[in-house]
LODRENMAR-289407 format. One record per residue (C-alpha): x, y, z; residue number from 1; residue in three letters. Coordinates in Angstrom, 1 decimal, decimal comma, m for minus. Example, Ala and Ser with C-alpha at 12.3 -4.5 7.8 and 13.67 -1.06 7.14 Angstrom:
PT	12,3	m4,5	7,8	1	ALA
PT	13,7	m1,1	7,1	2	SER
//
This chain:
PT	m9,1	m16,2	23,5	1	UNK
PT	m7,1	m13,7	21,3	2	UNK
PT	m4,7	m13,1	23,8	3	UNK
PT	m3,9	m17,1	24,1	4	UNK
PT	m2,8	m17,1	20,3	5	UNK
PT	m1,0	m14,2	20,5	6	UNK
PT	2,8	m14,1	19,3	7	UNK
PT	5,4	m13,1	22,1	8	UNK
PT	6,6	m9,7	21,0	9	UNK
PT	10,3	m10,2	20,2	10	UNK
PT	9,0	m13,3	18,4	11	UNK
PT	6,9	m10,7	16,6	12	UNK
PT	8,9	m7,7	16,0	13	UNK
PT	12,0	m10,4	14,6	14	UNK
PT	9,5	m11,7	12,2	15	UNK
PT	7,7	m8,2	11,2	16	UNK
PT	11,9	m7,2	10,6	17	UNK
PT	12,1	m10,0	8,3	18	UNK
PT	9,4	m9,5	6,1	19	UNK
PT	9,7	m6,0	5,6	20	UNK
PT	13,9	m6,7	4,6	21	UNK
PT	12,6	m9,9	2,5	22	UNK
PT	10,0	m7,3	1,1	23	UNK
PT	12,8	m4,6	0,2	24	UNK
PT	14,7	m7,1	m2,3	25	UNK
PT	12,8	m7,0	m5,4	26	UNK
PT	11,5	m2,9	m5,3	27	UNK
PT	15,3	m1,9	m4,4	28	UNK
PT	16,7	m3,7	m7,7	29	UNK
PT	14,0	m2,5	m10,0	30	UNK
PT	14,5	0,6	m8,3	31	UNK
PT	18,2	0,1	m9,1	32	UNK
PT	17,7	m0,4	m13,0	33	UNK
PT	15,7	2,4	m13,4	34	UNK
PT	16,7	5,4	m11,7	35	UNK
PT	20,1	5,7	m13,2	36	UNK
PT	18,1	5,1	m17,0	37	UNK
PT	15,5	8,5	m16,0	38	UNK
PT	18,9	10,5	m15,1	39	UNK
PT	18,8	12,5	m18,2	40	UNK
PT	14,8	13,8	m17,9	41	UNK
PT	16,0	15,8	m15,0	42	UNK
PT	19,5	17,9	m16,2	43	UNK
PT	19,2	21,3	m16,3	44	UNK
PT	21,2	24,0	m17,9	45	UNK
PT	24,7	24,4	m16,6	46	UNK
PT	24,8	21,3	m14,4	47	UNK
PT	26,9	18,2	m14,5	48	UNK
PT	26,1	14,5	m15,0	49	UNK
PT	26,8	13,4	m11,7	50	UNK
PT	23,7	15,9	m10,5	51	UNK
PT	21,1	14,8	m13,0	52	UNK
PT	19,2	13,0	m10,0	53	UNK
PT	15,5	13,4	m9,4	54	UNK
PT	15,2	14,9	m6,1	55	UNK
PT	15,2	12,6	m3,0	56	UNK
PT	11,3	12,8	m2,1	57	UNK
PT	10,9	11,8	m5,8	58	UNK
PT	13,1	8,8	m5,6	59	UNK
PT	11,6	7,2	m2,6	60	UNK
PT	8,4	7,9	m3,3	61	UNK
PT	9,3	5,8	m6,2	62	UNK
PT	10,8	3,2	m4,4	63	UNK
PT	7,6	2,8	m2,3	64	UNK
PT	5,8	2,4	m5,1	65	UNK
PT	7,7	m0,5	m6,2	66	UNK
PT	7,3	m1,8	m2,5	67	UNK
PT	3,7	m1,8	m2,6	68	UNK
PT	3,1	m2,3	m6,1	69	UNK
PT	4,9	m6,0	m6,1	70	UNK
PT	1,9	m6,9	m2,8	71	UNK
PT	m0,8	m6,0	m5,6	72	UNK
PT	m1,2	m9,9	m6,8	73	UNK
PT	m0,6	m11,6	m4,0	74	UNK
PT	m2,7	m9,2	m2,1	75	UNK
PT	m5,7	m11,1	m3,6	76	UNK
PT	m5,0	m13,9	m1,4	77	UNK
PT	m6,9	m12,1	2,0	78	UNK
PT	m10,4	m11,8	0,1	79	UNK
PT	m9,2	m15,4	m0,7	80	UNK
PT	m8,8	m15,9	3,0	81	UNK
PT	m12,4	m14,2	3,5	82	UNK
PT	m13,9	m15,9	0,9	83	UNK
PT	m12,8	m19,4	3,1	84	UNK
PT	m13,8	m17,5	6,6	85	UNK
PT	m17,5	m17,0	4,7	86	UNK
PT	m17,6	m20,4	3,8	87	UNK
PT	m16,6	m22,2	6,9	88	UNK
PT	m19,4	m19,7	9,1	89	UNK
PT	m21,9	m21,2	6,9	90	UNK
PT	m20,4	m25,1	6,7	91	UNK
PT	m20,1	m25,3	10,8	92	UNK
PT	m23,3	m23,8	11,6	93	UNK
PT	m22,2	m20,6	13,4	94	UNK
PT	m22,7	m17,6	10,9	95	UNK
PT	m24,0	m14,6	12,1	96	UNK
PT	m25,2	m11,6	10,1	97	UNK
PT	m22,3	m9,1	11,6	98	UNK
PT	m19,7	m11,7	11,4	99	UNK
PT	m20,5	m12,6	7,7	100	UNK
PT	m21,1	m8,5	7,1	101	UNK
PT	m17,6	m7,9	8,6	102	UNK
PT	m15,6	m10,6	6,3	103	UNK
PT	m17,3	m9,7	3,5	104	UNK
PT	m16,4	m6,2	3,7	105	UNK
PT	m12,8	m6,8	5,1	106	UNK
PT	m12,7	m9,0	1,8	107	UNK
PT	m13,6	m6,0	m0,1	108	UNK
PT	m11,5	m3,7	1,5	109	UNK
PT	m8,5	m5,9	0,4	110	UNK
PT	m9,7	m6,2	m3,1	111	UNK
PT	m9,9	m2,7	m3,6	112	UNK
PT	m6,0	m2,2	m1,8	113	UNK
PT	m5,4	m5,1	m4,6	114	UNK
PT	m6,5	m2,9	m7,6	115	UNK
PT	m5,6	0,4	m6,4	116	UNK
PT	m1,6	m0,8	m6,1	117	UNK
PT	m1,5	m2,6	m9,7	118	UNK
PT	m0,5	0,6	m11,5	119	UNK
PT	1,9	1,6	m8,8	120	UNK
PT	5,1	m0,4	m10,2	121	UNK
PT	4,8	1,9	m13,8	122	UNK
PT	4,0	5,0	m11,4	123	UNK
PT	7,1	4,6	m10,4	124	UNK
PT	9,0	4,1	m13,5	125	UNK
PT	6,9	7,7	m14,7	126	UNK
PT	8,1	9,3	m11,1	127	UNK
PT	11,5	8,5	m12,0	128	UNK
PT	11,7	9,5	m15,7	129	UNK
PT	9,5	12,1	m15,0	130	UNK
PT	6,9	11,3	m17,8	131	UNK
PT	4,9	14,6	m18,8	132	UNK
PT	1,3	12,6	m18,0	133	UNK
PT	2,6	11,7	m14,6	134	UNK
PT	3,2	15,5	m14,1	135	UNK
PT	0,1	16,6	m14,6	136	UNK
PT	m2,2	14,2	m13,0	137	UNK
PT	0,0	13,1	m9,7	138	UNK
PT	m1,9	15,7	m7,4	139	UNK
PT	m5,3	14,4	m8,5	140	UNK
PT	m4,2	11,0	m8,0	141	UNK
PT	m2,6	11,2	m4,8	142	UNK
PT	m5,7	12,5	m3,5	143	UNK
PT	m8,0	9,7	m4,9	144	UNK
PT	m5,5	7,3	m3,8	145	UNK
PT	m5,0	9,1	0,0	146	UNK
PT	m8,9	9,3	0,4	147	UNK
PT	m9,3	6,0	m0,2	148	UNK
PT	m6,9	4,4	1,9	149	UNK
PT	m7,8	6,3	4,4	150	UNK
PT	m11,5	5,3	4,5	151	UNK
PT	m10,4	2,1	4,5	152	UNK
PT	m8,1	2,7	7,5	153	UNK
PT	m10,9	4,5	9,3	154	UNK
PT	m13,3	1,5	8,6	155	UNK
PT	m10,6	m1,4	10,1	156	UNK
PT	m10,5	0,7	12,8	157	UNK
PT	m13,9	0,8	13,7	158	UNK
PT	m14,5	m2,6	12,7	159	UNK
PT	m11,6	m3,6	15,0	160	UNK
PT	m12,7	m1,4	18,2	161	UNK
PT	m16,3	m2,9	17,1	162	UNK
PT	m14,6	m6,1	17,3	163	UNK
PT	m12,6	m6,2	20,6	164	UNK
PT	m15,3	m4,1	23,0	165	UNK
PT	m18,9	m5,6	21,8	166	UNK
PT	m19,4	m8,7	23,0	167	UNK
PT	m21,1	m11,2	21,0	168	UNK
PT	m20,5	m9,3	17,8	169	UNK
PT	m18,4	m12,0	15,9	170	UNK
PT	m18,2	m15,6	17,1	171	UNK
PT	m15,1	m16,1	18,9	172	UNK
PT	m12,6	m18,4	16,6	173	UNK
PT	m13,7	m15,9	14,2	174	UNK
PT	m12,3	m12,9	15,9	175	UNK
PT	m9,1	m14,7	16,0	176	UNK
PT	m9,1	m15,8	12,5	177	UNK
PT	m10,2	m12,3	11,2	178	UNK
PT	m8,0	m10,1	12,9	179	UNK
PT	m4,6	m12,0	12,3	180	UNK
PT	m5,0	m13,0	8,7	181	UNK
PT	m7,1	m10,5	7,1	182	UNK
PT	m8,5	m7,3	9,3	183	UNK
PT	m4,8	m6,6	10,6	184	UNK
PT	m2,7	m6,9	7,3	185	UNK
PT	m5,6	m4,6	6,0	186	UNK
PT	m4,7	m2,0	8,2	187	UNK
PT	m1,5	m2,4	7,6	188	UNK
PT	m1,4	m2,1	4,3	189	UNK
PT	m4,1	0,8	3,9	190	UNK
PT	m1,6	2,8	6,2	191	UNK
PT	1,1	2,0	3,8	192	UNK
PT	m0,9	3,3	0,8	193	UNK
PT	m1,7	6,8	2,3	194	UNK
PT	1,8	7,1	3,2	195	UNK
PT	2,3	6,9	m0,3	196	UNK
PT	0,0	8,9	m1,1	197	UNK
PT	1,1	11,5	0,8	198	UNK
PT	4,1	11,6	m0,5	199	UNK
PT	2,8	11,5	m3,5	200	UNK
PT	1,1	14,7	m3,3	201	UNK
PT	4,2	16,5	m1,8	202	UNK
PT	6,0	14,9	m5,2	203	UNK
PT	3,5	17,0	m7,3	204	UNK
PT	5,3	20,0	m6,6	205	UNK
PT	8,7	18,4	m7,6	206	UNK
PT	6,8	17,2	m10,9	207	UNK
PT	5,9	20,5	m12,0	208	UNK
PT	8,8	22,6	m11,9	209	UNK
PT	9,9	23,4	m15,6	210	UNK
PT	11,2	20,0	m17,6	211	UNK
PT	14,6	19,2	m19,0	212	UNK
PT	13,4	19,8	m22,3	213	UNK
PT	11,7	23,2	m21,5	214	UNK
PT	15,0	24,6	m20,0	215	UNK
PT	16,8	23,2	m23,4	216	UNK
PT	14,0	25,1	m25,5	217	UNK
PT	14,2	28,6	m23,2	218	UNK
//
């Protein structure tokens, strides 16, 4: 049944192409306007204007952030989406304690992507301008951040595998409707986030060398 509602693949890969450019606008502009207003936290002694940059892991780490911070709102949409898949199992009669157990937690999943990305957007500003608190606490957050997104990867994965090989496990129109508009995007998205929090970590190093204002004072 999946396979009948499934999108032909250069149908697919055009659309994926478009969303990610359409995605790109916003986080490249704001990425735009601040960068070249952090310049000055990151001079040195004896270089020139034209170098004060942050270094390039730093700046696209926090242009990702931007990328995924602007999903964090309408994120909320796919518990939305589980919160209507929940609801129809029970209106029509065919809810099932594994299919209810697996939109509820798919739900969650995406609720908790939802709050971890709201404080990615001033992350990024801090990455750039190289704020003194971002410095000391990126390491410990890039591993709260990458442990979590990657328990959630681990557990769309199963649930997916759980999914497509038992049969019987979820009712059928709801293996369709789960996997396209919630359980996939999930995935997605949680591979996104420890992405970014990789980099993130590897940032930390950048963060920590000595500050602008240190060099001034030495």
């Amino acid at each position: 049944m999946e396979t009948a509602f499934s999108l032909p693949l250069g149908l697919t890969v055009t659309a994926g192409a478009l969303a990610v450019l359409f995605a790109a606008i916003l986080p490249t502009c704001l990425y735009l306007y601040v960068e070249p207003r952090g310049r000055l936290q990151w001079a040195s002694a004896g270089d020139r204007p034209a170098s004060r940059r942050a270094p390039i892991l730093v700046r696209f780490t926090a242009w990702l952030s931007f990328v995924v911070g602007q999903l964090a709102i309408p994120w909320l949409l796919v518990p939305a989406v589980c919160a209507v898949l929940v609801f129809l199992q029970a209106k029509l009669g065919v809810a099932r304690p594994f299919g209810l157990g697996v939109t509820v937690a798919v739900g969650v999943a995406a609720l908790l992507q939802s709050l971890l990305s709201l404080r990615l957007i001033p992350l990024g500003v801090r990455l750039l301008s190289r704020d003194e608190k971002t410095v000391k606490r990126a390491r410990g957050r890039a591993r709260w951040n990458g442990m979590l997104s990657a328990g959630v990867l681990a557990g769309c994965l199963l649930l997916s595998w759980a999914i497509a090989t038992v049969p019987g496990f979820v009712h059928p129109w709801l293996r369709v409707a789960l996997v396209w508009t919630a359980l996939r995007p999930v995935m997605i998205y949680a591979a996104l986030c420890l992405a970014h929090a990789m980099l993130l970590g590897r940032c930390a190093r950048a963060l920590a060398a000595p500050l602008a204002t240190d060099v001034v004072k030495r």
